[in-house]
N, C-alpha and C positions, 0 to 999 in steps of 0.2 A: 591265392593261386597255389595250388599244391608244385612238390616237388618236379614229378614229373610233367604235369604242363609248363614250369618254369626253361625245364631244357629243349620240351620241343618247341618253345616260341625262340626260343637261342638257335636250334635247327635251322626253322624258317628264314630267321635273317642272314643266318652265316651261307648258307646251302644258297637264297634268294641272289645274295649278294658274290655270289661266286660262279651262277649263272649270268649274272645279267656281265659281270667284267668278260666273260667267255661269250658273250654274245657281244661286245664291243668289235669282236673281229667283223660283226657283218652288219652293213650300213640300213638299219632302219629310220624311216622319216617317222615323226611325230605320231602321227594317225597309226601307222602298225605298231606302233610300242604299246602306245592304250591298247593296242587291239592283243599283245601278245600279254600284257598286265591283266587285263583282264581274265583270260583264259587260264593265267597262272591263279588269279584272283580263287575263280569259279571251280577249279581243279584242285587247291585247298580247300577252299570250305568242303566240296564234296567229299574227300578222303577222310579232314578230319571226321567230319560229322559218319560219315560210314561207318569207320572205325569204330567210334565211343559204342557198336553195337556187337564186336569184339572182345569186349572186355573180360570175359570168364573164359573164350578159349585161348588167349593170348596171356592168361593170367599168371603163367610160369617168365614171364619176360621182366617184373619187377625184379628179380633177383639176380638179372645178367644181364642187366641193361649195363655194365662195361662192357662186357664181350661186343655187344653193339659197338659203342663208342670205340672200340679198338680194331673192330671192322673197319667203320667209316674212314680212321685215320689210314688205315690202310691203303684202302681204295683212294682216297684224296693223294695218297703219295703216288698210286700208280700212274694214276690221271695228271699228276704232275711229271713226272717223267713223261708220261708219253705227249704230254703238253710241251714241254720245252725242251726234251732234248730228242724225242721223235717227230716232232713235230708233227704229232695225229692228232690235228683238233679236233674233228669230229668222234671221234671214239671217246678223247678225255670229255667232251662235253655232254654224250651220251651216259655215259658210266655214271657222272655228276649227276644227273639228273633224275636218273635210272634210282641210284643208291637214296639222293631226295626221297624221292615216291613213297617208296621202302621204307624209310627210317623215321616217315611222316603219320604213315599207318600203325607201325609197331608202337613210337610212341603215344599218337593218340590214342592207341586201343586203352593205354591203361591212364591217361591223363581226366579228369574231371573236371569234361568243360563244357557248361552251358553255351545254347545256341548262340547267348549274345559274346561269348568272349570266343567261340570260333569265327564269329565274322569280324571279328577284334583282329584274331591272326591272320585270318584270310585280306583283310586289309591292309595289314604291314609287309605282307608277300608280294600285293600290288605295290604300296609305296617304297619298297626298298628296290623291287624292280628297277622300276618308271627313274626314279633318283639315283642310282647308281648308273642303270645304263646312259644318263644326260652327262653322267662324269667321267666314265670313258670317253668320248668326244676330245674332252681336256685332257686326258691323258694319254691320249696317244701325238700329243706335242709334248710331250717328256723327254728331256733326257735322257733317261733310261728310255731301253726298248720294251714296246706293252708286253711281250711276254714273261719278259721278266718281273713287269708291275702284279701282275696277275700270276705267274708263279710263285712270290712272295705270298701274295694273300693266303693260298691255297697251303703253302707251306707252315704260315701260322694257324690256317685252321686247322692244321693235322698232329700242329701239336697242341691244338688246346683239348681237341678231341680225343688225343693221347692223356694228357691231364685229366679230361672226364672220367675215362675209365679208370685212372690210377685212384681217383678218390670218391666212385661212385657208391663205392661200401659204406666208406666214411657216411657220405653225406646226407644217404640215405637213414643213418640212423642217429644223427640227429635229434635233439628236441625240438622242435617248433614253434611249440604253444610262447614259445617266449617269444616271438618274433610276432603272434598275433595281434597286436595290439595297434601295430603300424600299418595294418590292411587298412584303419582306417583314414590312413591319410592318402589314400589312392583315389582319388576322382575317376575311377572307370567313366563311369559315362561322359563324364565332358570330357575327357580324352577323347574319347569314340566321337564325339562331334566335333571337335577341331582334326581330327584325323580325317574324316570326310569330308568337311568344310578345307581340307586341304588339296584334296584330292578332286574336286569340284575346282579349283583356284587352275590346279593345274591344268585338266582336262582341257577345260575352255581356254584360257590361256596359249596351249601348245595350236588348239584349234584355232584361234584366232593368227599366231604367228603363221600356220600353213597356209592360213587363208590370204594372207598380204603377200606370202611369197609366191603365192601361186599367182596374184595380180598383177605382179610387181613384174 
């Protein structure tokens, strides 16, 4: 996995997972979660895979992809602000989402990733989804109040995302090849089947809970 697909699968989860706590404000049952999982699903794979066709006119973005990274944190702090202390959730959740989109494109345009490890991250956008938003549930019996759980989050991803940019020069130039040797201890594909095999557990799972509640 090269450098740049490493960070935009770090995107996917951090960005995934910052929607779906932002979506804890509003009560979906079972059945619409898969249904907004999926769409989240179907809406990455499509952008990544769009993207990768990008790649020569977006090819000046390898060398200022901090500037990105110092965006994003930016944005992440306004939408905190206007998340907790404006209390505009709709605009911070749009903006969130918004900058997702954007920052999904840019860096897939220059990431090298075969069909099967987009539907790799198009997967973990549903599963972090689908899992995060079950835990908002529990955590709005918190002690703390959720905006606050959730301006935390958002707080630490804007400054890791400050950190990215400060060391995206560095990192980028790096050796690698030293690091190759450990690609072989990645099981890709039997990941990708107990990921699915996961995702199959839950599906039915939730379906079957809806269906007893609705009997019951």
């Amino acid at each position: 996995m090269n450098l740049i697909g490493g960070y935009l699968l770090l995107l996917l989860v951090l960005f995934t997972a910052n929607i779906a706590l932002m979506l804890g404000n509003y009560k979906f049952n079972n059945v619409k979660l898969i249904l907004v999982s999926a769409i989240s699903f179907i809406v990455s794979f499509s952008l990544i895979y769009v993207s990768g066709y990008m790649n020569a006119q977006l090819a000046f973005l390898l060398d200022n992809f901090s500037y990105i990274f110092l965006i994003i944190a930016l944005i992440i702090l306004v939408s905190l602000i206007c998340y907790v202390k404006k209390d505009n959730f709709k605009a911070s959740l749009y903006a969130v989402i918004i900058t997702f989109l954007i920052s999904m494109v840019l860096f897939a345009s220059q990431a090298t990733l075969d069909i099967f490890t987009i539907l790799l991250y198009s997967l973990f956008v549903f599963i972090v989804l689908f899992v995060v938003y079950q835990l908002t549930k529990l955590l709005h019996h918190a002690k703390r109040e959720y905006p606050v759980i959730v301006g935390e989050y958002m707080s630490l991803f804007a400054v890791l995302m400050f950190i990215f940019a400060l060391t995206y020069n560095s990192t980028l130039n790096l050796d690698y090849t030293m690091f190759s040797s450990f690609l072989i201890l990645t099981p890709t594909y039997q990941l990708v089947y107990v990921i699915i095999g996961i995702i199959v557990v839950l599906v039915v799972g939730v379906l079957i809970n809806d269906s007893k509640g609705g009997n019951s």
